[in-house]
N, C-alpha and C positions, 0 to 999 in steps of 0.2 A: 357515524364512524365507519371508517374502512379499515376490513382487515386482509393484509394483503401477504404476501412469501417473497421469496427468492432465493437465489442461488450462488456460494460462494467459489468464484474458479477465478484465478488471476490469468491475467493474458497473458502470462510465458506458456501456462500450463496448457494452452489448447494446441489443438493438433499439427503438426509442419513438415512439408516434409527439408525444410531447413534448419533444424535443430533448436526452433524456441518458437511459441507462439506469438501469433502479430495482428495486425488491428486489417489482414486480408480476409478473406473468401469464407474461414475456419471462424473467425470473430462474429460474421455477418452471418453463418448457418447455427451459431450459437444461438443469437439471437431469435433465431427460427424455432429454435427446440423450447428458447423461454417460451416463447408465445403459447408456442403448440400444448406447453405446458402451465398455462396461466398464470406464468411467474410474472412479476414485476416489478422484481428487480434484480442486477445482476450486479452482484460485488464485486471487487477487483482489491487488490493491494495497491500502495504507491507504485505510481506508475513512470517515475523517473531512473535516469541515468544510476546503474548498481553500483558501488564500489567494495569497501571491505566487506569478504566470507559471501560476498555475490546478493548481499540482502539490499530489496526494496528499500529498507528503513534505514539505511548508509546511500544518502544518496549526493552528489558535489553540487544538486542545486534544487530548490524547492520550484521553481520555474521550467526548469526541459525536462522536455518527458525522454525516457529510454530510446537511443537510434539503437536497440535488436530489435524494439518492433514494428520499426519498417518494414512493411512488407514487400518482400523482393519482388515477386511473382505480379504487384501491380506496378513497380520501377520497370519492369519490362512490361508489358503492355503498353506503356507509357514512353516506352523507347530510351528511359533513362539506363539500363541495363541491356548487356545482349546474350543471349543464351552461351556463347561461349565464356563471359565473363565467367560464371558458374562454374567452370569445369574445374574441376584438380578440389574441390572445396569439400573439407571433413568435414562432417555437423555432428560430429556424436553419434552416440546409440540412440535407439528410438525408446520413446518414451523418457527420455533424461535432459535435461539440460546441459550441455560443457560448454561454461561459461569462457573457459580457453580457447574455445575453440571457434565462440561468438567474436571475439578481442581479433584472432588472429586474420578469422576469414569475413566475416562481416562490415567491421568498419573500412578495407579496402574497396569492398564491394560499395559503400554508399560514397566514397570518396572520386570512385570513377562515375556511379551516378550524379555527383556535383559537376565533375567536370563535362559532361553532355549537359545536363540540364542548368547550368547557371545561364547561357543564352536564351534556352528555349524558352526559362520561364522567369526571365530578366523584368520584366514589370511586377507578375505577383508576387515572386521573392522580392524585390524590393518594398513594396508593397504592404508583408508580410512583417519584415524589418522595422519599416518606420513604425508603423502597428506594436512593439513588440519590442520597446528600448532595453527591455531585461537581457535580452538575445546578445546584445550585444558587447554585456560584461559576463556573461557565461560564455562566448565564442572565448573572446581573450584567454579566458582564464584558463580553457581548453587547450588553446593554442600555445598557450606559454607552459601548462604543466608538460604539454610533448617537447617544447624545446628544452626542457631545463630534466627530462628524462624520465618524466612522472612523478618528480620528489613532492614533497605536500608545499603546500606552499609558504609556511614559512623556515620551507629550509632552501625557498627560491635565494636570490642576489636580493640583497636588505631592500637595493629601490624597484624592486619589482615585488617583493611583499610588503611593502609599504605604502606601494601603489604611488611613486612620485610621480609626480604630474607627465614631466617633461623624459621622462626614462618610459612611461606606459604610452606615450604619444610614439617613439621611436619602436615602439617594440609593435602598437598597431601597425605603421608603416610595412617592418623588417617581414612581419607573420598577416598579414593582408589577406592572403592567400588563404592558409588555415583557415582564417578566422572566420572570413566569409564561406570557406566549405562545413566548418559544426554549426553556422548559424545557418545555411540550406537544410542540413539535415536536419532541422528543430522544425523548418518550413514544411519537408517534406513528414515530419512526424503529425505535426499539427494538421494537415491537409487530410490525412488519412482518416488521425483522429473525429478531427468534425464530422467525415462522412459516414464513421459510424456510430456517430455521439446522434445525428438526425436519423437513419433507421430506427436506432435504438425507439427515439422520442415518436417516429409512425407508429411503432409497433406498440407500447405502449408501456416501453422496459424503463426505468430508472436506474441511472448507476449509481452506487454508494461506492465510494471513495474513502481511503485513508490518506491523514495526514502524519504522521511522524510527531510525536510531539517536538522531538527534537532535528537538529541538523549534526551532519558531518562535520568534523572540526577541519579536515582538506576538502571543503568547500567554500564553492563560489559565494556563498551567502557568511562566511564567517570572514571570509579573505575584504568582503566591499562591505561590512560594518563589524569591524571587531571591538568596537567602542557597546557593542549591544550583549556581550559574551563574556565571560568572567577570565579573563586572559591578564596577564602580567605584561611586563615593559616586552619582553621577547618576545609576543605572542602565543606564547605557552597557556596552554588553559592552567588556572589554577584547582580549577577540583572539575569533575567528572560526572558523568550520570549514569544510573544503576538502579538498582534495586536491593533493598537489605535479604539477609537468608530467609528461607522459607520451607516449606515442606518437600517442595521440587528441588533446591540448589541449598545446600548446606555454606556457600561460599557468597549464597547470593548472586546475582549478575551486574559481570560491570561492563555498560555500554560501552564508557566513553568518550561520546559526543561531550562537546563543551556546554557549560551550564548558563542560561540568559543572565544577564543585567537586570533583574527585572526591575527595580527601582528607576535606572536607565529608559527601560522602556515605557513602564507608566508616565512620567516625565515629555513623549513623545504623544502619548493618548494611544499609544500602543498601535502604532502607525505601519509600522515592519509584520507586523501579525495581520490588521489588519489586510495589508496589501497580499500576504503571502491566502491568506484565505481566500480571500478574493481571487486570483489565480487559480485557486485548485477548483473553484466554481466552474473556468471555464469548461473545466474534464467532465464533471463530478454535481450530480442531480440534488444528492447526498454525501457529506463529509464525515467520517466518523474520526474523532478525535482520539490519536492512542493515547493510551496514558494516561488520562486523563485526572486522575487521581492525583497525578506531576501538578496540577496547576492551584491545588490547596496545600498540599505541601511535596518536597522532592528529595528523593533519598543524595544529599552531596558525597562524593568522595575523593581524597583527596589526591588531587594528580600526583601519580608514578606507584598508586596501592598498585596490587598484583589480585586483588579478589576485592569485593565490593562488602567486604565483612567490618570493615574500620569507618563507614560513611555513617551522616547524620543524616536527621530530617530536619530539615530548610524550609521555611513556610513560602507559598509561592503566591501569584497574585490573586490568587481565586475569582470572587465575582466581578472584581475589578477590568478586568480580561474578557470574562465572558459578557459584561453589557459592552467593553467596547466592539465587538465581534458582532453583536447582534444588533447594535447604532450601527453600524458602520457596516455590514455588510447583513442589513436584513433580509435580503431575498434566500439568505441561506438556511437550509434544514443543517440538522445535527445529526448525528448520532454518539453519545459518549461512551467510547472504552473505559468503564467505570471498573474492572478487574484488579486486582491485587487487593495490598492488605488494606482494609476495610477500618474508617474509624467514622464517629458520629460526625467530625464536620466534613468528611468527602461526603458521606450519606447527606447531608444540608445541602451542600455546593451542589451536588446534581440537582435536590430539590429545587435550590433557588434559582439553578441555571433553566427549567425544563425543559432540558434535553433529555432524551429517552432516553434509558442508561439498559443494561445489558444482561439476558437472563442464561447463562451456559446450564445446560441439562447432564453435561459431564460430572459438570461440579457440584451437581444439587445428590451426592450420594456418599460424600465425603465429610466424614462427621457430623457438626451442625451447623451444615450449609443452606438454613432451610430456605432463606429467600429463593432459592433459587427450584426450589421445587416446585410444579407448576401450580398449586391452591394456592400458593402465596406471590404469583405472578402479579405486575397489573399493567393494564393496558399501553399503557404511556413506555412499553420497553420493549426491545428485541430479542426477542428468545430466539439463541441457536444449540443445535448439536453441541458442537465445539467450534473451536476458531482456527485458525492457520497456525496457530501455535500448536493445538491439542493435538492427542493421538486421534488418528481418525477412529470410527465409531465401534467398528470391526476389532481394529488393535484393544481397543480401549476392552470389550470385553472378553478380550483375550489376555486378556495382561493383570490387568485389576483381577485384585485380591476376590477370591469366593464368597468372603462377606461383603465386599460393598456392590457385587455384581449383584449378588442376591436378594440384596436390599432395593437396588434398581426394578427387579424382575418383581419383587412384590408390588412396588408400589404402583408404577407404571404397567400392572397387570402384564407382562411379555409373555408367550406361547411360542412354543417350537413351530408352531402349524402357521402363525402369523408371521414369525420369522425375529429375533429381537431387533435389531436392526431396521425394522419394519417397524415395529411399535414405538420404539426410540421419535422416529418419525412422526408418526401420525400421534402422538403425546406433544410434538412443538405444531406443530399442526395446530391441537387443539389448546393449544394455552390461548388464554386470555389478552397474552402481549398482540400488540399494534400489529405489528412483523414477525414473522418467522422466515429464518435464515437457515440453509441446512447446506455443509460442501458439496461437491459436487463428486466427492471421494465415496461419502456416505449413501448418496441414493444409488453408489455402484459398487457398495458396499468390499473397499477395496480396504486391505490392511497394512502392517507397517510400512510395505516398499511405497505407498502415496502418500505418507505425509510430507506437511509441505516445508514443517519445519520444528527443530529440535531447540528451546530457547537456550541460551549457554555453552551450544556446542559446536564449536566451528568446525565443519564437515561439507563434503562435497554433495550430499545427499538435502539438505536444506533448501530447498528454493529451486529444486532443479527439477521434479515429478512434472509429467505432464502427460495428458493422453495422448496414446497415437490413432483414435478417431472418435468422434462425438458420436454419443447415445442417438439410439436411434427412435422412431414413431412409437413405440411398446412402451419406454419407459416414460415418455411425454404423453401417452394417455393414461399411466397410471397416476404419476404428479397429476395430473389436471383433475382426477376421480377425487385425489385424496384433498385438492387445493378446493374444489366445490362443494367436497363433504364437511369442509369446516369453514366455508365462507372466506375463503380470500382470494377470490378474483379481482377484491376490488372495488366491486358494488356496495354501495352503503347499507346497512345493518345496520338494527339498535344498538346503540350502548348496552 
């Protein structure tokens, strides 16, 4: 068996000096620090196109990835950009994300880079294209939400959200132009990507990936099969997804996103999943599934509630789902976001799926949370800190109650002289799980202003933390001290 780490930092959050992190120079010196630090592997969030409250997990297509992370700084070298293009361009404060400020000054900048580089690089974009038939109903759909003024699409003209034949033929025509400048940008996203998806694979990093369980209801993928989504004659979703109340949200959380067909989609051999996995393969070493708890049963609520307090639980397709996933796209690892409320048949579903499912050391402090304490760890899961949702580790024992900190400090033995935060550490370290995952907030031991995100609360602070320059050789030979004192380089070890 191999037991191995890594490190949770999303690519907005790395260093730029253009206002978001990107798959340049800062991505590939990342990767440098994993090494240096015997990590292997590097997590990331969805890595597609943002929309509503600027979250990863609202995205208008499970196929393009994000154009802010283009990296500028290799569009010039590349002569698709020219350093004057750059000038006059606000990126925010440092260390923040202004996703305003990404919209306003960014997508110009890649749109002058189409128009130099659609000659220059007229064989591999096309190339790229024919490779890539998805590209070309996410251009459209790009293309027509700026003509029609960003509205969602079914408050587009009835035959362009219905998608008539001979109205979408005319509207390729009229928007030509567009369409082939967001389907470059996915070109030049993609190009980028590969070449640091292959360092990665030199070096010896694995990316783990999230997939959403769900989609954006003004997206590309609800807009070209709405026959797969719980929508009415108007296109209206009929009920929504969420989460019931809980100890964090008195009101609950309510996403949203439209709810599947599943009936519909089994019917298919679950064809649309399939292919959407497959897809996130090309990014992604490792997929970890959110939500995953949704696919046994899913909290419904019904379109136009105002709080996620009035929704059911909806049983969903469970293992039905997961063997056509694992037939149909067996080269792929797992990982499941098995989190939230807990009953005996999601505890089965994981069983019967054997996907890894997930051990938070946050959570193993609160009540009786015991599975999550690390004696009751087992191999087969990935034990982190917390997640991108949680307070980082710092907040966390600044915030939490005197009793449950203390309860922490006993068990996990913590010392002022070792530091708690340190021990927190070297406690997922030593768990038993397969993996251990820790942010990359936590080994810099940073508090409230880095967390990455608040669940339930739309704020400009969510999603938007990033450093303004990666750790340096000190804290990459301390990780690698601590990753060899508990055997996860990698090397096989007993069971």
């Amino acid at each position: 068996m191999k037991r191995e780490s890594g490190i949770l930092l999303h690519i907005s959050s790395l260093p730029s000096k253009y206002g978001i992190g990107t798959l340049g120079k800062e991505a590939f010196r990342f990767l440098d620090f994993l090494n240096a630090a015997g990590q292997r592997y590097w997590q990331v969030l969805p890595i597609g196109p943002t929309s509503y409250g600027d979250s990863p997990y609202q995205s208008c297509s499970v196929y393009a990835g994000n154009p802010y992370f283009v990296d500028l700084e290799l569009l010039l070298e590349q002569g698709l950009l020219e350093p004057e293009d750059l000038e006059g361009c606000h990126w925010g404060e440092p260390g923040r994300v202004d996703y305003g400020a990404m919209y306003h000054c960014r997508l110009p900048l890649l749109e002058r880079a189409y128009d130099r580089g659609r000659d220059l690089r007229k064989a591999p974009f096309a190339a790229f294209r024919a490779a890539n038939p998805w590209v070309e109903d996410y251009a459209l759909f790009m293309a027509l939400k700026r003509k029609f003024g960003g509205l969602p699409w079914n408050q587009w003209p009835e035959k362009a959200a219905r998608r008539d034949p001979e109205a979408l033929a005319r509207y390729r025509e009229e928007l030509k132009e567009d369409i082939s400048c967001f389907a470059f940008t996915q070109y030049l996203f993609y190009e980028q990507w590969d070449a640091l998806q292959a360092c990665a694979r030199e070096k010896g990093v694995k990316i783990i990936g999230d997939i959403p369980i769900y989609v954006t209801m003004d997206s590309c993928d609800v807009w070209l099969h709405p026959e797969l989504f719980q929508l009415d004659e108007s296109g209206a979703p009929t009920g929504v997804a969420g989460c019931p109340p809980d100890g964090f949200s008195a009101d609950g959380q309510l996403w949203g996103n439209p709810l599947y067909d599943w009936p519909r989609h089994e019917q298919t051999g679950f064809a649309w999943w399939q292919e959407r996995v497959r897809a996130s393969a090309r990014f992604f070493d490792v997929i970890r599934i959110d939500h995953f708890r949704g696919l046994e049963s899913y909290w419904a609520v019904p379109y136009g509630e105002e709080t996620a307090r009035n929704g059911k639980w909806v049983k969903g397709p469970g293992m039905k789902l997961v063997k056509a996933l694992r037939e149909g796209v067996p080269e792929v690892e797992f990982i499941a976001e098995d989190l939230g409320y807990q009953t005996p048949e999601v505890v089965e579903l994981l069983k019967d799926s054997g996907f890894p499912g997930m051990k938070v050391l946050e959570f193993a402090f609160y009540g009786d949370n015991g599975d999550y304490l690390p004696h009751n760890h087992t191999p087969n899961s990935v034990c982190y800190i917390g997640t991108h949702d949680n307070l980082t580790l710092a907040q966390w024992l600044a915030e939490e109650s005197e009793e449950t900190v203390d309860k922490a400090v006993k068990y996990l033995g913590l010392t002022e002289q070792e530091g708690y935060i340190r021990g927190f550490l070297r406690a997922g370290m030593g768990s038993v799980c397969r993996i251990f995952v820790a942010q990359m907030q936590d080994w810099l031991e940073l508090g409230a202003e880095a967390r990455m995100n608040a669940p339930g609360a739309l704020s400009t602070a969510n999603w938007s933390w990033r450093l303004t320059e990666l750790p340096g050789e000190e804290l990459a030979a301390e990780i690698l001290e601590m990753t060899k004192r508990y055997a996860r380089t990698g090397e096989p070890v007993h069971a």
